[in-house]
C-alpha positions in Angstrom: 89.4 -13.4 -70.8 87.0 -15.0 -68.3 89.2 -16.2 -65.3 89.1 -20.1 -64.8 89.2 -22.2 -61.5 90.5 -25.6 -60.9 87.9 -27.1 -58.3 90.3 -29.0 -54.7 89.5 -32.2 -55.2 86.5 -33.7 -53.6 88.2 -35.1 -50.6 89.4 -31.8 -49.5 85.7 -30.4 -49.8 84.6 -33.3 -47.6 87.3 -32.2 -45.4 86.4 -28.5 -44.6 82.6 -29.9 -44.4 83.2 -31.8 -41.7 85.6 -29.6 -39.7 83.0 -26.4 -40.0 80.6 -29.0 -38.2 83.3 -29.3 -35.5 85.1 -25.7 -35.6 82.3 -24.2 -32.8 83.0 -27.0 -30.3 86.8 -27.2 -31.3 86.8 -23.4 -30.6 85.5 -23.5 -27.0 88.0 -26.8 -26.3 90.7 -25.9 -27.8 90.8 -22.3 -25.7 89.9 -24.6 -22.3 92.8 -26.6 -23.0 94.8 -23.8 -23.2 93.3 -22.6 -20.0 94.2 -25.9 -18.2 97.6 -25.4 -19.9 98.4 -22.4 -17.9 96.6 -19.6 -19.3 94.5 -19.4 -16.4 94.2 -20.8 -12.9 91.0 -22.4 -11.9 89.1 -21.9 -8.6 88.0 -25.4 -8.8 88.2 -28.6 -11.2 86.2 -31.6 -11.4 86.2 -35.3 -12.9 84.1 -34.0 -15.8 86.5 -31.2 -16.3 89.0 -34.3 -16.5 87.1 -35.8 -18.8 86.6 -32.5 -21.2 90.7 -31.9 -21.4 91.1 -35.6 -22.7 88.0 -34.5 -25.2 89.7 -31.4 -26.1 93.2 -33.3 -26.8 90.6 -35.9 -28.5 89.4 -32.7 -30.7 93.3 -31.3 -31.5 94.1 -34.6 -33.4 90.6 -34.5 -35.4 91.8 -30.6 -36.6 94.8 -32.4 -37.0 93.8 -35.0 -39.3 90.8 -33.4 -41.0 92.9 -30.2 -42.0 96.3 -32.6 -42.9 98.8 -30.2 -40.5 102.0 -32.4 -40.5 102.6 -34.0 -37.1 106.0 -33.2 -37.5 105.2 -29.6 -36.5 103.1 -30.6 -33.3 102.3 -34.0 -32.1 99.0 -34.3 -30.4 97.8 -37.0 -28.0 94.0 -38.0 -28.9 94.3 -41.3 -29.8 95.9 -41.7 -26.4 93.2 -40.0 -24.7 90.8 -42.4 -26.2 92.8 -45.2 -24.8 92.8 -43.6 -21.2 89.1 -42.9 -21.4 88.3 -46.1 -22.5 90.2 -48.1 -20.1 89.2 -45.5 -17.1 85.3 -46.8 -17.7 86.2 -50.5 -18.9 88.8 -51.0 -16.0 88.6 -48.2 -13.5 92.5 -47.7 -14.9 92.9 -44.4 -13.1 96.8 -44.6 -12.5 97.1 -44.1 -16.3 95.1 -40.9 -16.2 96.9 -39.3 -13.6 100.1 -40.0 -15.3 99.7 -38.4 -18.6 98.0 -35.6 -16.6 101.5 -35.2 -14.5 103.5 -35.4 -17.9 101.3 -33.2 -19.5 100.9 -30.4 -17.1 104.0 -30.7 -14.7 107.1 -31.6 -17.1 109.0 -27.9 -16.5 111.1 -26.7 -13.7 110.2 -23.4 -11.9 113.8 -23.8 -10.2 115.6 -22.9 -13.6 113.1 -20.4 -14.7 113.4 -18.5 -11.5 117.1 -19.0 -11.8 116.9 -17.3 -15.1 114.9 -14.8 -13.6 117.3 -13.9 -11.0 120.4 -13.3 -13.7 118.1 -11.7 -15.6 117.2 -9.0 -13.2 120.8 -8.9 -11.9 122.3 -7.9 -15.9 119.4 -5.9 -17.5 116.6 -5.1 -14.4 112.5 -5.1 -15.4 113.0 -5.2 -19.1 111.4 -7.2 -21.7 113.8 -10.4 -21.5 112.6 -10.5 -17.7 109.1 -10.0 -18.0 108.5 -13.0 -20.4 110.1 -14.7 -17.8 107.4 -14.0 -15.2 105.1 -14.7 -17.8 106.3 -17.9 -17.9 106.6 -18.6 -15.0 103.0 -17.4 -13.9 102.0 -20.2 -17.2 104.0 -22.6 -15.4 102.7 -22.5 -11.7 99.1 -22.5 -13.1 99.5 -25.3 -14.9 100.9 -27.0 -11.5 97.9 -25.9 -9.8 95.3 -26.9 -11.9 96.6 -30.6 -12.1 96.4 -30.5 -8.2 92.9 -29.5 -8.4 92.5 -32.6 -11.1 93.6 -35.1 -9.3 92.3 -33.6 -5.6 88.8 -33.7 -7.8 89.9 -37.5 -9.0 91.1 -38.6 -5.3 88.8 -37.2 -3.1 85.9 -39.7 -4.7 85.5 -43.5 -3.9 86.0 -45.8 -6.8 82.0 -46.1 -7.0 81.4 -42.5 -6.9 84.5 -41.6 -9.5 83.1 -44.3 -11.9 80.2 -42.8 -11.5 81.7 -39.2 -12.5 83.6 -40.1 -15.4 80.7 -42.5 -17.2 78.4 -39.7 -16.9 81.0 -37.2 -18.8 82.3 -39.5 -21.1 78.8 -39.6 -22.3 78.2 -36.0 -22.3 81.1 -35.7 -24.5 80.1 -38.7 -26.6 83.2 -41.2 -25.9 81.3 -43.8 -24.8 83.5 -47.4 -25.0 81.6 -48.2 -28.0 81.4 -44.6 -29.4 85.4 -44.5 -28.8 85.4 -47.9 -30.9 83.7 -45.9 -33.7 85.8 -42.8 -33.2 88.8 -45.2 -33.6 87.2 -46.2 -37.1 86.8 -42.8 -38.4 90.4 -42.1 -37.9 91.5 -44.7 -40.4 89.0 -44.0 -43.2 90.5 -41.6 -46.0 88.7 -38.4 -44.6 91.3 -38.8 -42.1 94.1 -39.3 -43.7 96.8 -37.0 -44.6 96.3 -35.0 -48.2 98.1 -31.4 -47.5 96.5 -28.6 -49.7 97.1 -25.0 -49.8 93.1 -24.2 -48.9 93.6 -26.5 -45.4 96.6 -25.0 -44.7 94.5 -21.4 -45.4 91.6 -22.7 -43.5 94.2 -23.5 -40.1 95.7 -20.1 -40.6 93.2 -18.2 -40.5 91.7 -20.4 -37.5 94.5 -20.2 -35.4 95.8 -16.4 -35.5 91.4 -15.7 -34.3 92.4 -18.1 -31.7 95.9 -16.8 -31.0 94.2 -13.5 -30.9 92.1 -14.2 -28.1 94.4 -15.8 -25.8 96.6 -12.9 -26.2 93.4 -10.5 -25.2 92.4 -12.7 -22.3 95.9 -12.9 -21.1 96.5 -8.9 -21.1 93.1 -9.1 -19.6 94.5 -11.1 -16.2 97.8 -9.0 -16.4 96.3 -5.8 -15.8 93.9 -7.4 -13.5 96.7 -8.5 -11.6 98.4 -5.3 -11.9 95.5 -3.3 -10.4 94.9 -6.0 -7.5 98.8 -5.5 -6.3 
């Protein structure tokens, strides 16, 4: 018997289409956003770099969307970012920035975690329990310091010169006031919208564990860096 398949409908195909246009450029984002996150501490950051973490948020809701992964599983913040973008050219609204960059990057407590560090290492010594701890707690200060180099990068220009900054990245990321009001569009059309199906779900799974993979290898990478520097 010749073995039949039933075609995903033509919404899904127009789906993957446009994601494989975006998958190189979510790639790179998505692993700088987990950089800023904590997976690594920068030397330096600037108002582009800013800029380029609000893109890659930007980008997490359009994998989001075009792919239809339930938001119940992992709200993500692009539309917001548009707004702040927007507003930080239209307005010069930079209080609004540097306040989702606080409540993104600087919500946890390094007082517990070193806490639970300390009663770790009291009932079981350097075992596995106590080194995810330093792990964490390594992600944790990074993520402190890098929004301190943000908003030393976003502070330490005048309003002309910081204006100046973030219209120049805003259009070397394409989010423009009027390109955001198209952007906005897109996201209510029915490419957007939310149609699960098993070959999207495939299509994020496979996605995710190649870029699971390497932030696992560029994180043993700075462990045994850090190992060999002590």
């Amino acid at each position: 018997m010749m073995e039949t398949h039933t075609p995903f409908p033509p919404l899904v195909a127009q789906k993957l289409e446009i994601f494989e246009q975006l998958q190189p450029e979510f790639e790179q984002l998505f692993l700088f956003a987990e950089q800023v996150q904590g997976q690594q501490r920068f030397a330096t950051l600037t108002v582009a770099d800013v800029v380029r973490y609000l893109h890659a948020l930007w980008m997490e809701e359009c994998r989001t969307s075009l792919l239809s992964i339930s938001k119940t599983v992992k709200e993500y913040a692009g539309q917001r970012c548009l707004d702040l973008l927007q507003h930080w050219q239209i307005n010069g609204d930079t209080a609004s920035v540097v306040d989702f960059l606080t409540h993104k990057l600087d919500m946890l407590s390094l007082v517990e975690i070193t806490r639970r560090m300390q009663e770790a290492r009291t009932q079981q010594g350097e075992n596995g329990p106590v080194q995810r701890l330093v792990h964490g707690q390594r992600v944790m200060l990074n993520r402190s310091m890098n929004l301190l180099l943000m908003l030393d990068a976003i502070f330490s220009l005048s309003p002309q010169e910081l204006t100046k900054s973030v219209h120049a990245a805003c259009q070397r990321y394409g989010h423009l006031p009027e390109q955001i009001e198209q952007q906005r569009a897109a996201m209510q059309s029915p490419l957007y919208a939310y149609m699960p199906h098993q070959i999207l779900a495939e299509r994020n799974i496979l996605l995710m564990n190649t870029l699971g993979r390497q932030i696992t290898s560029h994180d043993l990478a700075n462990t045994n860096e850090e190992l060999q520097n002590e």
